[in-house]
N, C-alpha and C positions, 0 to 999 in steps of 0.2 A: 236524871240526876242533876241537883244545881251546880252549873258553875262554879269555879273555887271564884273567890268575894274579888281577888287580881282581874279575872276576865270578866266582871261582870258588869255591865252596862253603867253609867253615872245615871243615881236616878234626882228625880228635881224637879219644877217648872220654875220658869218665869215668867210672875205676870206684871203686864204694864199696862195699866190703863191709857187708853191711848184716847180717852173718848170718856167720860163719866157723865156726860149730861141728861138732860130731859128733852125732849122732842123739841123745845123750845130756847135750846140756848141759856139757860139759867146760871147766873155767876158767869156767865162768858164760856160757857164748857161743850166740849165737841159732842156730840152725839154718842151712844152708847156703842163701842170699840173697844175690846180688851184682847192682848194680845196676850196670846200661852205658847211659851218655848219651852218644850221639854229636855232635859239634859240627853237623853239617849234617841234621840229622834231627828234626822236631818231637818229638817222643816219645823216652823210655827203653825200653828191654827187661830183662827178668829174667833170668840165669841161675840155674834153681833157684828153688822157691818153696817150702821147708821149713813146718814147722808152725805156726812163730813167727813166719812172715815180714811179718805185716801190724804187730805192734807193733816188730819192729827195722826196716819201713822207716818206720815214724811217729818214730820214735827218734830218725832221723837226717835226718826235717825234710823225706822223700821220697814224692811224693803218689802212692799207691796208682793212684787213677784216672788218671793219667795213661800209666799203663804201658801200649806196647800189643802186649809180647806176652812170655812167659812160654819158653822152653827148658828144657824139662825131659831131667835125664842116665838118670836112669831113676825106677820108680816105686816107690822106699822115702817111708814118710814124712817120714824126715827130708830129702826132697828135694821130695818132691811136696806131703804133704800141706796146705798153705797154700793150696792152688790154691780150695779150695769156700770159704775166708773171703773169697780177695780176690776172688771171684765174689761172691758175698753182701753184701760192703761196697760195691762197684761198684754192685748194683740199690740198697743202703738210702740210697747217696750223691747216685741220680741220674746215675750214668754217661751217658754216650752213645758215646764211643768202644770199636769192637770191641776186644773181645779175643781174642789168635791163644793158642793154646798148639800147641805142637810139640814131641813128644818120640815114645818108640821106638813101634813098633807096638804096640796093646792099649790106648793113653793115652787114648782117648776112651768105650770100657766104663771103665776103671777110673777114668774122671774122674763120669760119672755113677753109679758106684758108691760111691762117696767121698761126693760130696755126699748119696745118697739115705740113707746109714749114719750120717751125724751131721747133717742138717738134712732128714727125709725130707718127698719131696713138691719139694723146692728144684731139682732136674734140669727138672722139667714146668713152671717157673712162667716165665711171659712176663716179657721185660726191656725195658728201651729199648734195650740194645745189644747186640749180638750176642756168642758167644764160639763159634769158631770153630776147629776142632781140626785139624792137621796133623799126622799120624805118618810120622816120618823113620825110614828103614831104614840098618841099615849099608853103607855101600858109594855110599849118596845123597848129594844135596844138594838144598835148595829156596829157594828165594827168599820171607820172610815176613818182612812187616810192613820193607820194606826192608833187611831183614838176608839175606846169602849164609849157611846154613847146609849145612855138608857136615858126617856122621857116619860115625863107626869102632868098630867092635865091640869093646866094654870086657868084661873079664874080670870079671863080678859078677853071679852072680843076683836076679832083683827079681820075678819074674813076667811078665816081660817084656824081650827084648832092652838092656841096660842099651846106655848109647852113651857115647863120647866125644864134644865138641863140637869146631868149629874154627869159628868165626864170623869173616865179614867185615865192617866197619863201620865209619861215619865214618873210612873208608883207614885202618883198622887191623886188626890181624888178631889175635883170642885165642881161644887154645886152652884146655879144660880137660877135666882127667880125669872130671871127676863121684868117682864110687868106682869102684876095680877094680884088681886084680893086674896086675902088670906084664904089657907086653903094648908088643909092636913099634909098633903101632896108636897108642901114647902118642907116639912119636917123629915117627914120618907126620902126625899132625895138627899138634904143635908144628913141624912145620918151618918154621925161618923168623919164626914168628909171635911181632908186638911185645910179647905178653905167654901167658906158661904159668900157669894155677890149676891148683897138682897134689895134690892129696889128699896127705899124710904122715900115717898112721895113728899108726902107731905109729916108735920111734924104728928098732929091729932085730929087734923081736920078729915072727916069720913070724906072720900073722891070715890066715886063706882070706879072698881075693874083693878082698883090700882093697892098696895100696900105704904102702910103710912110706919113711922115710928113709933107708935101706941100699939100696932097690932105683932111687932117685933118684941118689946117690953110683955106686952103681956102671954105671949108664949114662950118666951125666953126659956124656958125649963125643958119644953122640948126642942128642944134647938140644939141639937149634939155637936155640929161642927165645930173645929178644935180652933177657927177662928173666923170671926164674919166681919166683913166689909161691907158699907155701904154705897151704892149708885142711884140713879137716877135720881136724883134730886132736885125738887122745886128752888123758887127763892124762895118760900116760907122755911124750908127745912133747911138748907144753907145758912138761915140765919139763925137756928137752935144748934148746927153743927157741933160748936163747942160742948152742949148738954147728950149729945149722942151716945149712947149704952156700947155701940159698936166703933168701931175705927171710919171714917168719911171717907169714901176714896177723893181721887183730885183728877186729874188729866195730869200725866206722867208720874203716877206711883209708880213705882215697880215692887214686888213684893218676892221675894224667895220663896220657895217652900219646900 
């Protein structure tokens, strides 16, 4: 039986781009980091933890340790590599809440690979909290850190299965491309969902592996989410921003939903 509407959870996210860039710094923008607060959920989650992601979530006044879990689209550094800082900042803060990370198959060699490459020795060392690896396959879904995560096979080599996300949360639904070529799979996950983070690479210029603003335009029709946001952004597509079909994120949107 539901709840009477007085007892019943606030539903909601907030998302703050913490992080809107391209692998390369473009317009000056931190690496891809979006933080999701859900109203009835003690903790935040990450999508994406890029390289820079511990001083653009310090930037924007968002406490690191509190995160407790991590979505990763696949494993380029400018998506993943953030993951061994804000592991590291976590044991030098005195963490105690786990950390989940969840992203495509291989994400937990290449997370202990990652760390042992730039803090060796830091995979082997005892914490007060745990961090706790889930790998999502295409065609899944898993329930982590009270989040529904269901994943879709994205067009983008990484070393590993790159994915699309579609997250359930605080009774809201976002979907994001991470990086990758179009792909039917972008549509399937956006259905429906209160908000779309779609990669725009570039403005029209064909890039392998990646999605551009032309290939957004012209599926627009299938494209059911109730509102899409743009990430990853070149400087060629920074500088058409203003002609954009969809909303440009920035580094420190924040969006309700």
């Amino acid at each position: 039986m539901p709840r009477p509407r007085s007892q019943q959870s606030p539903a909601g996210v907030t998302v703050t781009f913490a992080g809107s860039g391209d692998a390369f710094g473009s317009g000056g923008r931190f690496q891809a980091c979006i933080h999701l607060q859900p109203a009835d959920s003690p903790g935040p989650v990450l999508l994406d933890c890029g390289a820079t992601s511990l001083p653009a979530l310090r930037r924007r006044g968002l406490d690191p340790g509190g995160i407790g879990a991590v979505f990763v689209s696949h494993l380029h550094g400018d998506h993943f590599g953030g993951l061994p800082f804000l592991i590291l900042d976590g044991q030098f803060t005195g963490r105690a809440l786990p950390l989940v990370v969840a992203g495509p198959a291989g994400t937990g060699r290449r997370l202990t690979e990652a760390m042992e490459c730039l803090f060796p020795g830091s995979s082997r060392v005892r914490r007060r909290f745990a961090v706790e690896v889930t790998e999502l396959r295409p065609g899944g879904s898993a329930a982590v850190a009270g989040v529904r995560a269901q994943a879709f096979r994205a067009s983008h080599p990484s070393g590993a299965p790159a994915l699309i996300l579609r997250l359930t949360l605080g009774g809201r639904v976002i979907a994001y491309t991470g990086d990758t070529a179009w792909t039917s799979a972008i549509a399937a996950a956006a259905a429906g969902a209160d908000l779309l983070i779609a990669e725009a690479y570039y403005w029209d210029k064909a890039v392998p592996h990646h999605l551009r603003h032309a290939d957004l335009v012209a599926h627009r029709d299938e494209l059911t989410a109730r509102r899409t946001v743009l990430t990853h952004m070149s400087a060629d597509m920074l500088g058409h921003r203003e002609q954009a079909c969809h909303q440009p994120a920035h580094d420190g949107l924040v969006l309700e939903l």
